[in-house]
Backbone as XML, in Angstrom:
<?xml version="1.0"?>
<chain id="A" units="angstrom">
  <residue number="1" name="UNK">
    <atom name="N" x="105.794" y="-36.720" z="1.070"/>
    <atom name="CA" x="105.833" y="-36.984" z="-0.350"/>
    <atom name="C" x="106.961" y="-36.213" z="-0.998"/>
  </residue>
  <residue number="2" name="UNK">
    <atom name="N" x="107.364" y="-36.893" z="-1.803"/>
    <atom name="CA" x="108.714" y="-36.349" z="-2.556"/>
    <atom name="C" x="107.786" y="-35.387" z="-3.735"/>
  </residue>
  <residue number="3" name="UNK">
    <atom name="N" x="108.870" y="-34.432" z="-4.230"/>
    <atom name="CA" x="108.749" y="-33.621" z="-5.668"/>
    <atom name="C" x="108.272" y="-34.605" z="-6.812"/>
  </residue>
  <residue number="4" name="UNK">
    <atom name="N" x="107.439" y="-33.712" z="-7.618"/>
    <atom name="CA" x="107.231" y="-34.398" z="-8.892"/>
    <atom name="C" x="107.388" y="-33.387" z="-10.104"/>
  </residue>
  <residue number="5" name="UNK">
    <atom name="N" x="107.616" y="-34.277" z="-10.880"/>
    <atom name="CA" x="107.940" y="-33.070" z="-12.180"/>
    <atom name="C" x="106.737" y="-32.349" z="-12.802"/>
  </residue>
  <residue number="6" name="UNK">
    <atom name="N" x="107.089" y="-31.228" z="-13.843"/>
    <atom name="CA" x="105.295" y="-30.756" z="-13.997"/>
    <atom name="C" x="105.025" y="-31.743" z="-14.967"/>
  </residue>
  <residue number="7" name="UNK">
    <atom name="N" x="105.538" y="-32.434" z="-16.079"/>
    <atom name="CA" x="105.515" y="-33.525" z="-16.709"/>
    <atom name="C" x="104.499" y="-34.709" z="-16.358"/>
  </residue>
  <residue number="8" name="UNK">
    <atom name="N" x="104.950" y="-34.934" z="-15.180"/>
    <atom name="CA" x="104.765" y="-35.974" z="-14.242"/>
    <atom name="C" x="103.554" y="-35.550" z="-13.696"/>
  </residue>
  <residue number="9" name="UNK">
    <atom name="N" x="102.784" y="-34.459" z="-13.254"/>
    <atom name="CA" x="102.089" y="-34.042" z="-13.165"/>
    <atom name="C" x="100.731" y="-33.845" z="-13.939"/>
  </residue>
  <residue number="10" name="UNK">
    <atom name="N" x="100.868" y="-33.860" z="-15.433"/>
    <atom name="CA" x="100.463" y="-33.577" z="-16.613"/>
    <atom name="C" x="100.146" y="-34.786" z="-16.881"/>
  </residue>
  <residue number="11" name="UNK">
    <atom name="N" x="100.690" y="-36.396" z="-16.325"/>
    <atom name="CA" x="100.256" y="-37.317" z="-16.656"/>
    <atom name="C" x="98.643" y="-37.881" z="-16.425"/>
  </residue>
  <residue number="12" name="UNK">
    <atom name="N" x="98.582" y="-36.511" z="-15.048"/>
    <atom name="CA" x="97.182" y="-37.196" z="-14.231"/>
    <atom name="C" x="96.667" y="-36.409" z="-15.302"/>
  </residue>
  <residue number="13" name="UNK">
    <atom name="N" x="95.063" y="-37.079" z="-15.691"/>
    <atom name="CA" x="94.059" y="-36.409" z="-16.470"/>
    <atom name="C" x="92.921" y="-36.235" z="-15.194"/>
  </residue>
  <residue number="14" name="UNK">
    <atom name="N" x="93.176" y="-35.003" z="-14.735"/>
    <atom name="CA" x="91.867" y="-34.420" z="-13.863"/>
    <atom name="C" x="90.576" y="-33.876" z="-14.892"/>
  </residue>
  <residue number="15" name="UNK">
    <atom name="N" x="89.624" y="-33.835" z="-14.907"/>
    <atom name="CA" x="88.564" y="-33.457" z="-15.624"/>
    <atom name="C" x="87.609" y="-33.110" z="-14.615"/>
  </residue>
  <residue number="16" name="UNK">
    <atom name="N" x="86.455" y="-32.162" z="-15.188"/>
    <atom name="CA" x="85.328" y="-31.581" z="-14.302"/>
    <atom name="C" x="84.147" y="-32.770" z="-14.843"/>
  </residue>
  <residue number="17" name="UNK">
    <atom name="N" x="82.925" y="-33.084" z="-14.104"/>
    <atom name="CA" x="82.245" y="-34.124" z="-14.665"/>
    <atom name="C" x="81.062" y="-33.401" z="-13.873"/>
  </residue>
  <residue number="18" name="UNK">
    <atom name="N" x="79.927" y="-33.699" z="-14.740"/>
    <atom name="CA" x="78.552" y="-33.399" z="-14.029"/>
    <atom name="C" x="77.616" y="-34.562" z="-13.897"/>
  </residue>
  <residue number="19" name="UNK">
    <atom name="N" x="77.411" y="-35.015" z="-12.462"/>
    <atom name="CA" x="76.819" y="-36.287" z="-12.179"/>
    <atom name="C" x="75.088" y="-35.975" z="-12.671"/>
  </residue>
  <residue number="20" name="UNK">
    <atom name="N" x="74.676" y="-37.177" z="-13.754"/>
    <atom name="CA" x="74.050" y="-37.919" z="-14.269"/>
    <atom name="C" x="72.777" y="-38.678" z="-13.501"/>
  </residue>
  <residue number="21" name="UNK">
    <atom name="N" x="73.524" y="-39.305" z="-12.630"/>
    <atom name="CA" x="72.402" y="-40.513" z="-11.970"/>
    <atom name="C" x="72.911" y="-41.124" z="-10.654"/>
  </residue>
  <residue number="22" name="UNK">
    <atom name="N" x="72.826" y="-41.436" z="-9.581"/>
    <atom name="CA" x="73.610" y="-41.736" z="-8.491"/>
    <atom name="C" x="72.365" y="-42.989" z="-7.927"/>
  </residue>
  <residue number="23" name="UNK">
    <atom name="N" x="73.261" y="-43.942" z="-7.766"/>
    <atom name="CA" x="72.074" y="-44.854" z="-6.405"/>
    <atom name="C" x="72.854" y="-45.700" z="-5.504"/>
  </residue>
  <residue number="24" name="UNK">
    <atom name="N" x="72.607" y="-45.821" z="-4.260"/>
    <atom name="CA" x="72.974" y="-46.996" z="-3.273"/>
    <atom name="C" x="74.029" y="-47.599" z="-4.307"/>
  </residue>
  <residue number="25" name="UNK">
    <atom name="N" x="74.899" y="-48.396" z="-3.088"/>
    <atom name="CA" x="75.384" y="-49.161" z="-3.424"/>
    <atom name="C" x="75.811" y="-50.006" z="-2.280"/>
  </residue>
  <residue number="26" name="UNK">
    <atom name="N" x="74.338" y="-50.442" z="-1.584"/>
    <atom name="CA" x="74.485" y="-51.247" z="-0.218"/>
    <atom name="C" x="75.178" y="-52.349" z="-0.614"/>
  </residue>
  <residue number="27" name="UNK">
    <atom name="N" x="75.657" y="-52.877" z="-1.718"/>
    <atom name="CA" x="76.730" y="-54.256" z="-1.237"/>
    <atom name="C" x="78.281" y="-53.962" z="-1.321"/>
  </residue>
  <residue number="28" name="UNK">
    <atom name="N" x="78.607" y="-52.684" z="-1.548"/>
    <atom name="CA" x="79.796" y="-52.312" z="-1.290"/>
    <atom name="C" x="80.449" y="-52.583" z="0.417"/>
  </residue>
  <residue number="29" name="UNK">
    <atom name="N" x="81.456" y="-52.795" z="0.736"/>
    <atom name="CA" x="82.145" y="-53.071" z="2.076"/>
    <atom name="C" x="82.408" y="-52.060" z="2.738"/>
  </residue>
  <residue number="30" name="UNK">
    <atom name="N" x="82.602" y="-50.793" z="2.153"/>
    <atom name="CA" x="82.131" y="-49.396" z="3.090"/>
    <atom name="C" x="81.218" y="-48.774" z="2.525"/>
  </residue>
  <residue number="31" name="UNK">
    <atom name="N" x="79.998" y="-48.017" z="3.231"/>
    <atom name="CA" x="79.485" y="-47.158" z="2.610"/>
    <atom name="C" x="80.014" y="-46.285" z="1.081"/>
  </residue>
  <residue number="32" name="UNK">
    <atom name="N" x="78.985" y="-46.789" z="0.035"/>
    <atom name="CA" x="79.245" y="-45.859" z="-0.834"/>
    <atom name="C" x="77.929" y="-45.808" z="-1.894"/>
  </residue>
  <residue number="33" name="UNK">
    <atom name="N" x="78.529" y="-44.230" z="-2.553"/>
    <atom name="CA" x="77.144" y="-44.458" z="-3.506"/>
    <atom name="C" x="77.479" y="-44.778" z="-5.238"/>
  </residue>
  <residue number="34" name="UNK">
    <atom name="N" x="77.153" y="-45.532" z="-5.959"/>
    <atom name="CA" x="77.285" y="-45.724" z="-7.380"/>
    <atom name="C" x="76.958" y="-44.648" z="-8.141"/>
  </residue>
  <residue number="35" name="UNK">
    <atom name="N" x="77.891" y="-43.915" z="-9.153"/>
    <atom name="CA" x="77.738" y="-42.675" z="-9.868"/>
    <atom name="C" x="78.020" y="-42.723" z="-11.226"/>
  </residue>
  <residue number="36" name="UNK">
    <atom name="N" x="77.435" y="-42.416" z="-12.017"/>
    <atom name="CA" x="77.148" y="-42.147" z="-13.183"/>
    <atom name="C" x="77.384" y="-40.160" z="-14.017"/>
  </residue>
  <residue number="37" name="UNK">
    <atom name="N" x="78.398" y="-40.368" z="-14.533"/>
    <atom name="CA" x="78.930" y="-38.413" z="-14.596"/>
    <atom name="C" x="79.449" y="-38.843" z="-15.788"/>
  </residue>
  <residue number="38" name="UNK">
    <atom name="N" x="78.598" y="-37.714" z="-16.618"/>
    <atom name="CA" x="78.888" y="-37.176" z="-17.706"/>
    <atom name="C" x="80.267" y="-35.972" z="-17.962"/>
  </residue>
  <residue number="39" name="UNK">
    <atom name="N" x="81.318" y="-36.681" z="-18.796"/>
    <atom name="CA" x="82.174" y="-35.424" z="-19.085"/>
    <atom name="C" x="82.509" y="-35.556" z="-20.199"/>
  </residue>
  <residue number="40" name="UNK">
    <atom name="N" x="81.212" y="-34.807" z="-20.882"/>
    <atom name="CA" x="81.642" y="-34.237" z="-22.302"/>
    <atom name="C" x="81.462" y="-35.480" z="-23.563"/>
  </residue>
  <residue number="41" name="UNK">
    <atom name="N" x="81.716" y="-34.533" z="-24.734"/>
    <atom name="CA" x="81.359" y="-35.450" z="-25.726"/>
    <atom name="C" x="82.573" y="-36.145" z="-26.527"/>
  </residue>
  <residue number="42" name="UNK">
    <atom name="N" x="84.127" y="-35.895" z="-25.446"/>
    <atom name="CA" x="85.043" y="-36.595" z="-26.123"/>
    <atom name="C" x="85.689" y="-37.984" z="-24.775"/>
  </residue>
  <residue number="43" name="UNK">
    <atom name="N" x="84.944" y="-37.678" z="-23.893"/>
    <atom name="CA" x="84.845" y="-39.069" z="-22.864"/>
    <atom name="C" x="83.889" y="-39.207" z="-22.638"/>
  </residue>
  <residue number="44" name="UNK">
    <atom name="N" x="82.689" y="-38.949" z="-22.630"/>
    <atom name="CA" x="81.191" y="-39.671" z="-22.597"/>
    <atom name="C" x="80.887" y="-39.653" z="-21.244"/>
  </residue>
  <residue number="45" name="UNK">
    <atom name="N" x="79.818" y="-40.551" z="-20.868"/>
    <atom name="CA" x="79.566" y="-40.784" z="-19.389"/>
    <atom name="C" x="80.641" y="-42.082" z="-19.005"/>
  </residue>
  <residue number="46" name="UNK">
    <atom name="N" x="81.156" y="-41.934" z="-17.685"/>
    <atom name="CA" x="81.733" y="-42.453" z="-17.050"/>
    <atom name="C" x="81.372" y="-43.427" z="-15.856"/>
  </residue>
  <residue number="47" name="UNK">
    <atom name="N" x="81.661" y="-44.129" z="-14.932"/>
    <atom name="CA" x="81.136" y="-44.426" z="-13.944"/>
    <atom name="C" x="81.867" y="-44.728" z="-12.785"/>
  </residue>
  <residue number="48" name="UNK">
    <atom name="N" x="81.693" y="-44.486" z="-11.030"/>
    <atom name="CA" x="82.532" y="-44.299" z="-10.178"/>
    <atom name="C" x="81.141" y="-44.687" z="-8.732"/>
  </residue>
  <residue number="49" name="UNK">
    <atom name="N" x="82.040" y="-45.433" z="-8.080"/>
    <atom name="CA" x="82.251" y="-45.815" z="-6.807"/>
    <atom name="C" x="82.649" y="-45.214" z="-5.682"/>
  </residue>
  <residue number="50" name="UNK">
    <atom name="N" x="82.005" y="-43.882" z="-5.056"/>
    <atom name="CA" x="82.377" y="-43.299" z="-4.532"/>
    <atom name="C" x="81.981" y="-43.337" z="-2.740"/>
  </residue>
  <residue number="51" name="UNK">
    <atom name="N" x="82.980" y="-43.090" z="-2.001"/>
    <atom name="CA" x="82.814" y="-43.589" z="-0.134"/>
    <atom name="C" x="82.164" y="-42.348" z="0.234"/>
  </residue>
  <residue number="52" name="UNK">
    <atom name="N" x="81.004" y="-41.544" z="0.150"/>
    <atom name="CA" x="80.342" y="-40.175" z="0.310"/>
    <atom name="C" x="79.417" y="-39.993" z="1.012"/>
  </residue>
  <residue number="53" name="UNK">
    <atom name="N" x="79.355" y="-40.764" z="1.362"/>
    <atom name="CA" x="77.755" y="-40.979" z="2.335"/>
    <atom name="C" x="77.395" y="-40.147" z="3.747"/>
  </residue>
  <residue number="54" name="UNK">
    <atom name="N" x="78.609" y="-40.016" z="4.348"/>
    <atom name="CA" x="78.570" y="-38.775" z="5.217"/>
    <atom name="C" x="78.041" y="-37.652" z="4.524"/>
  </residue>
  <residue number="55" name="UNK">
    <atom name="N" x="78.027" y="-37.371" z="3.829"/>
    <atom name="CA" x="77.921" y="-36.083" z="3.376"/>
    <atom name="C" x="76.557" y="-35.783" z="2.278"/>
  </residue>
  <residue number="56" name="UNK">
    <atom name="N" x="76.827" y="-37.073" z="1.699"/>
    <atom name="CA" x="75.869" y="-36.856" z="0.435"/>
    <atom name="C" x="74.778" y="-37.499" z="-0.023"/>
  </residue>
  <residue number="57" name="UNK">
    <atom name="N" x="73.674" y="-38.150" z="-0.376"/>
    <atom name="CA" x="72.649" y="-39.030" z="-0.763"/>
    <atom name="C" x="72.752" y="-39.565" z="-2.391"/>
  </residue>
  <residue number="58" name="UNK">
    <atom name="N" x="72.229" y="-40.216" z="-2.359"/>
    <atom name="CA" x="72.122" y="-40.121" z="-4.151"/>
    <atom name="C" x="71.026" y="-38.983" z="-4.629"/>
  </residue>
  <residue number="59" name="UNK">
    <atom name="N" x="69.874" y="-38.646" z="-3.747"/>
    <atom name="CA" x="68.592" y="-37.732" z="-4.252"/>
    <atom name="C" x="69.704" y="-36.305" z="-4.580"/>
  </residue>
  <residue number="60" name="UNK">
    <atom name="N" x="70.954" y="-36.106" z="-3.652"/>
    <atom name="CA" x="71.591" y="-34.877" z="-4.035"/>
    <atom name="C" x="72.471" y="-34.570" z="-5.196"/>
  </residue>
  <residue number="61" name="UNK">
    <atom name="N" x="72.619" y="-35.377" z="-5.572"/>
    <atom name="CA" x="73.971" y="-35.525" z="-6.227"/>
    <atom name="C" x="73.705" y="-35.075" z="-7.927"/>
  </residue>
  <residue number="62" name="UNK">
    <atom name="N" x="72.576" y="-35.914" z="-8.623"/>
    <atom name="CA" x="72.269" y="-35.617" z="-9.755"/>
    <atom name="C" x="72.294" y="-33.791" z="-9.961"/>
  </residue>
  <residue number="63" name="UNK">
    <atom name="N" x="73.153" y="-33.615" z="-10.986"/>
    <atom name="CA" x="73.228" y="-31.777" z="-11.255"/>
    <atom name="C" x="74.462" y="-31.289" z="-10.781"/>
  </residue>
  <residue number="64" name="UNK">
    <atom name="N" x="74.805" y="-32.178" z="-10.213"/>
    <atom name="CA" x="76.323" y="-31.659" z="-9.389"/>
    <atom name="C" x="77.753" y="-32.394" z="-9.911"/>
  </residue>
  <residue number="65" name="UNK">
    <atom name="N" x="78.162" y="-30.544" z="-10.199"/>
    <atom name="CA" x="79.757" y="-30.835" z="-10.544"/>
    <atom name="C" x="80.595" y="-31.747" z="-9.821"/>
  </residue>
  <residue number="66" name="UNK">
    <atom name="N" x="81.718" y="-32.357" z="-10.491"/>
    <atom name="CA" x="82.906" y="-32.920" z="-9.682"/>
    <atom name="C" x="83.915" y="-33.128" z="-10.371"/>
  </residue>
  <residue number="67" name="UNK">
    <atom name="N" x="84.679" y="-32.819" z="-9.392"/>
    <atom name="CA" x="86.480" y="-33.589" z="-10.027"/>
    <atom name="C" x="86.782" y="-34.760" z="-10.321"/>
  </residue>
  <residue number="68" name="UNK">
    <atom name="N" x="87.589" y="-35.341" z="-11.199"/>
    <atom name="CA" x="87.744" y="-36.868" z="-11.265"/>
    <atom name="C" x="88.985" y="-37.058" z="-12.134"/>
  </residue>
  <residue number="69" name="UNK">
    <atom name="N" x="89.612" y="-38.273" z="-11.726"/>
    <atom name="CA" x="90.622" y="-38.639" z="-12.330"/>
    <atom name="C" x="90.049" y="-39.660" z="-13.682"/>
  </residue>
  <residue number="70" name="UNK">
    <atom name="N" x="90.221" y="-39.162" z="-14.601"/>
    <atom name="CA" x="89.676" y="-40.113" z="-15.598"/>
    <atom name="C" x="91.023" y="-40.974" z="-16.423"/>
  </residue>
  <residue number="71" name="UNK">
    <atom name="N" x="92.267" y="-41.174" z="-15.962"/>
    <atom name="CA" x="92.801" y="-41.771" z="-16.896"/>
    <atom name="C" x="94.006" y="-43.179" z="-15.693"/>
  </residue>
  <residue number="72" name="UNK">
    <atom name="N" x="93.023" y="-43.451" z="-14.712"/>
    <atom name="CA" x="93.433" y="-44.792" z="-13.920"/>
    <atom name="C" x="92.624" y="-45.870" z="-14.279"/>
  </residue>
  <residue number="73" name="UNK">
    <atom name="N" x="93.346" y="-47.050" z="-14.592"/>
    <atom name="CA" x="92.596" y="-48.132" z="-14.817"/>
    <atom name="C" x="90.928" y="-48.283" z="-14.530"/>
  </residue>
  <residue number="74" name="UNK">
    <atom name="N" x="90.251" y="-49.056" z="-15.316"/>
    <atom name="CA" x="89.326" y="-49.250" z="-13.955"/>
    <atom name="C" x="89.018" y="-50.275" z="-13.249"/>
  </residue>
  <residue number="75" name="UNK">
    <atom name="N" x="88.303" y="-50.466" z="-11.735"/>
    <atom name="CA" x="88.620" y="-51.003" z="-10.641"/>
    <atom name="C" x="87.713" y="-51.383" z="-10.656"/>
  </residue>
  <residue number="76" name="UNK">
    <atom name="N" x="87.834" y="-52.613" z="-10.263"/>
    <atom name="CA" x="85.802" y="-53.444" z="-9.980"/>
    <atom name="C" x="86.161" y="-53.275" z="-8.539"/>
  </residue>
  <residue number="77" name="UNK">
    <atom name="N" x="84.554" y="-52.896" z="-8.105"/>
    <atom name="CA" x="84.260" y="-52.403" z="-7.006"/>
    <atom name="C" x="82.991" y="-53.277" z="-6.668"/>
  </residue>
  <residue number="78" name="UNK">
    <atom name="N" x="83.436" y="-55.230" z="-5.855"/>
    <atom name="CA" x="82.233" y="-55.579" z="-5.879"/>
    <atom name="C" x="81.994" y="-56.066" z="-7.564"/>
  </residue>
  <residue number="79" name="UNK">
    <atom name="N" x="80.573" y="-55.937" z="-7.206"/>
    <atom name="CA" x="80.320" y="-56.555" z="-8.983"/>
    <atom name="C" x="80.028" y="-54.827" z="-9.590"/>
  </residue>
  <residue number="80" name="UNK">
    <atom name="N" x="80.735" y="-53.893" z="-9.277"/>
    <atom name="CA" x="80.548" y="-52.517" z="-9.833"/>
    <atom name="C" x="82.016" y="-52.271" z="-10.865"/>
  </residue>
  <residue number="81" name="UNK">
    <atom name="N" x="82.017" y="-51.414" z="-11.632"/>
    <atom name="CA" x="82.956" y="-51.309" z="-12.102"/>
    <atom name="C" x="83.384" y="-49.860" z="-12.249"/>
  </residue>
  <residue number="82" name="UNK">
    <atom name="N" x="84.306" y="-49.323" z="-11.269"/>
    <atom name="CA" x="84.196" y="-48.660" z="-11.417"/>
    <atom name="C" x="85.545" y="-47.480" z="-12.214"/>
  </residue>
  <residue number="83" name="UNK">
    <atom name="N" x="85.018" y="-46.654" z="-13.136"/>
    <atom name="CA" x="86.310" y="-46.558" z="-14.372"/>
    <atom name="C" x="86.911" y="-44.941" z="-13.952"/>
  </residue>
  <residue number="84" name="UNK">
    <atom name="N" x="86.217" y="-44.411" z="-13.062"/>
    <atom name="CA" x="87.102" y="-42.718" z="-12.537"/>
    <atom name="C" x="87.069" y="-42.307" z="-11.094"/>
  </residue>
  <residue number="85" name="UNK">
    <atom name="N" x="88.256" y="-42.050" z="-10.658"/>
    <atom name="CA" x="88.379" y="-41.925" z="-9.361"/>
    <atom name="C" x="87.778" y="-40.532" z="-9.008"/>
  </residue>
  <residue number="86" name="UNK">
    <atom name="N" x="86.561" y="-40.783" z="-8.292"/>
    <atom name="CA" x="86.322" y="-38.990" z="-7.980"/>
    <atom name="C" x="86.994" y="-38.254" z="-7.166"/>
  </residue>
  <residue number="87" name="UNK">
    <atom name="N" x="87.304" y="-37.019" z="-7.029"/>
    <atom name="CA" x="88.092" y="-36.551" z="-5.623"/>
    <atom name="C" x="87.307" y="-35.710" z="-5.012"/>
  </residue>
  <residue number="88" name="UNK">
    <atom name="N" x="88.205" y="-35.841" z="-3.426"/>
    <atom name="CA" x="87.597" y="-35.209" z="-2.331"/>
    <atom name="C" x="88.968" y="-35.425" z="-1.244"/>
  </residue>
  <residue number="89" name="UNK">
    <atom name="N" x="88.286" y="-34.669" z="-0.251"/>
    <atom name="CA" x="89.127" y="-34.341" z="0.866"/>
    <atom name="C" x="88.416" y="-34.094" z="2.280"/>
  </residue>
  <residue number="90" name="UNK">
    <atom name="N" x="89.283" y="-34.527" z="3.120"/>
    <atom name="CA" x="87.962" y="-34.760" z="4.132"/>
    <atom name="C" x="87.902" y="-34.014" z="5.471"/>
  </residue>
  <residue number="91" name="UNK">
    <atom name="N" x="87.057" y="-33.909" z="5.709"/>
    <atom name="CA" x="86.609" y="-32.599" z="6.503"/>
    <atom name="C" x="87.436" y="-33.515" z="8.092"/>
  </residue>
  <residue number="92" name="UNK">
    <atom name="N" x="86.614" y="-32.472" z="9.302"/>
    <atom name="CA" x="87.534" y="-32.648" z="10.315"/>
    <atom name="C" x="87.067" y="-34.004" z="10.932"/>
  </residue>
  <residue number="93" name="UNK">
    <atom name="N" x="86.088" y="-34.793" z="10.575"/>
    <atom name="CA" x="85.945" y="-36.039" z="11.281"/>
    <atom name="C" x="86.637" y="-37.035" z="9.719"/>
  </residue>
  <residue number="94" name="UNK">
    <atom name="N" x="87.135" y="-36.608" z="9.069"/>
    <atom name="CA" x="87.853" y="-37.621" z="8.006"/>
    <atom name="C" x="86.404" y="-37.522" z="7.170"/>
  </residue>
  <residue number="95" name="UNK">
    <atom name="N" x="85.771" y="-37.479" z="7.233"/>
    <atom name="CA" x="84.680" y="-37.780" z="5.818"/>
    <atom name="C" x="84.772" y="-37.226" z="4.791"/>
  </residue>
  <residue number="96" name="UNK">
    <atom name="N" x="84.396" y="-37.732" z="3.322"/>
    <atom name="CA" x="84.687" y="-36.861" z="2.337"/>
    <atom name="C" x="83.777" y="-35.848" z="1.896"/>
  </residue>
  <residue number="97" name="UNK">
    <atom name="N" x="84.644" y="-34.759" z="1.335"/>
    <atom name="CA" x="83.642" y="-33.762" z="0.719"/>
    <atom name="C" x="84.112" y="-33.849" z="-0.594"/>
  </residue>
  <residue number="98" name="UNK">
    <atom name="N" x="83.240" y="-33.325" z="-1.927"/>
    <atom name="CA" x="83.896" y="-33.515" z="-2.931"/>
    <atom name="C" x="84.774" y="-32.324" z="-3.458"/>
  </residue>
  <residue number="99" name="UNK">
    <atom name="N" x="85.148" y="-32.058" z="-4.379"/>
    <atom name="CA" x="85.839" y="-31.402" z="-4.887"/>
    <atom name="C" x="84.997" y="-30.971" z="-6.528"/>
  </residue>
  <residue number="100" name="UNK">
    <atom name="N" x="84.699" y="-29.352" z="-6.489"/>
    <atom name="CA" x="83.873" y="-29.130" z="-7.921"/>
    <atom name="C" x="84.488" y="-27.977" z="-7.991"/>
  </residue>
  <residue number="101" name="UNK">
    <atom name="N" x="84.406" y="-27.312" z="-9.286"/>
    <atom name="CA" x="84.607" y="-25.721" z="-9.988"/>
    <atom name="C" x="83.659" y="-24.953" z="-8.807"/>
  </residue>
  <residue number="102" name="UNK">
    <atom name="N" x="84.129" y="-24.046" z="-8.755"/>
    <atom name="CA" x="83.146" y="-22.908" z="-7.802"/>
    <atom name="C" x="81.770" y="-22.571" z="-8.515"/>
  </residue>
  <residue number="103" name="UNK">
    <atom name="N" x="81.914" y="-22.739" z="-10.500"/>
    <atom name="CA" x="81.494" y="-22.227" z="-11.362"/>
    <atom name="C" x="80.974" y="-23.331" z="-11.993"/>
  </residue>
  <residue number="104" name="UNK">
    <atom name="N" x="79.972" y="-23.093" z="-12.963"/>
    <atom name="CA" x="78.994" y="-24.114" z="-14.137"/>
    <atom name="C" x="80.534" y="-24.189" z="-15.130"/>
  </residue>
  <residue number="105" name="UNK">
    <atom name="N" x="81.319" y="-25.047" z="-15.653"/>
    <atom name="CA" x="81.852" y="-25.283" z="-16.392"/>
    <atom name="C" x="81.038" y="-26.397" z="-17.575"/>
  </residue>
  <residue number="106" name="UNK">
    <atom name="N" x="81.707" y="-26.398" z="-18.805"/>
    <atom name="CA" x="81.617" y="-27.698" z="-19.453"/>
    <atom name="C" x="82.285" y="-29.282" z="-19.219"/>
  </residue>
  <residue number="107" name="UNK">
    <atom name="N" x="81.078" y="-29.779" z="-18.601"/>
    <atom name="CA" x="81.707" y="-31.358" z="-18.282"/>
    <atom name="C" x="82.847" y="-31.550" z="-19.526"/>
  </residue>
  <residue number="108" name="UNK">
    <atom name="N" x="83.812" y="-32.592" z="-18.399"/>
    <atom name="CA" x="84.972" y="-32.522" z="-19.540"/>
    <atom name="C" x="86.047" y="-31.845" z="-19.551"/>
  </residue>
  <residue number="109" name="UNK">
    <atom name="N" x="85.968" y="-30.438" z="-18.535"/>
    <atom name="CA" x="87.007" y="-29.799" z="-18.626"/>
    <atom name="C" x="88.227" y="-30.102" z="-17.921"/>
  </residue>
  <residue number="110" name="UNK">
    <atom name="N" x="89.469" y="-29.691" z="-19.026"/>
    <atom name="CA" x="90.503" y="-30.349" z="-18.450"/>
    <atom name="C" x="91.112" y="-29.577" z="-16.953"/>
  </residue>
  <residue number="111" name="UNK">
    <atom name="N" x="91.492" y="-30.269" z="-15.723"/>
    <atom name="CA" x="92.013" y="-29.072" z="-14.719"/>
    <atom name="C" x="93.285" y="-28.866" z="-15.072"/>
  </residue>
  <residue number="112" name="UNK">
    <atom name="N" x="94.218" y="-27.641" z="-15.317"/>
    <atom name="CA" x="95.201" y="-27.157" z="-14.895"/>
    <atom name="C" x="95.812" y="-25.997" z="-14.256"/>
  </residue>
</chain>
């Protein structure tokens, strides 16, 4: 990957989000679970399509921080729609883990 400017950088809107509600989403084409994350009271709840299933359930997820890109289109996923890309990075068999504050932040918060 080439350099990017910090500008260019500043374009991504990363935010912290605290998941809400999570369930199946057996008609997706890879494993994934449907998520529902609250960030804050100047983007509201959100919703995301996430490939996590190695790792995660929906019974776990409600209460738990995460990272997310909140300012990419959003993507129908299936008949899902899904409007923030969550992030993660994936452990040594490729599966994802997510990405959260170490710490209780306020959903919403901006990362820089």
């Amino acid at each position: 990957m080439g350099e990017i400017s910090f500008d260019d950088f500043l374009k991504v809107d990363i935010r912290a989000g605290r998941v809400i509600r999570a369930e199946p989403y057996p008609e997706a084409r890879k494993p994934a679970i449907k998520l529902w994350i609250d960030f804050g009271p100047e983007l509201g709840e959100r919703k995301s399509s996430a490939q996590i299933t190695a790792h995660y359930t929906p019974e776990t997820l409600p209460g738990r921080m995460v990272m997310a890109v909140v300012n990419f289109p959003p993507r129908q996923i299936g008949k899902f729609m899904s409007e923030v890309l969550v992030l993660g990075v994936p452990d040594e068999a490729g599966k994802v883990v997510l990405l959260a504050p170490d710490q209780d932040v306020m959903p919403g918060a901006r990362m820089f």
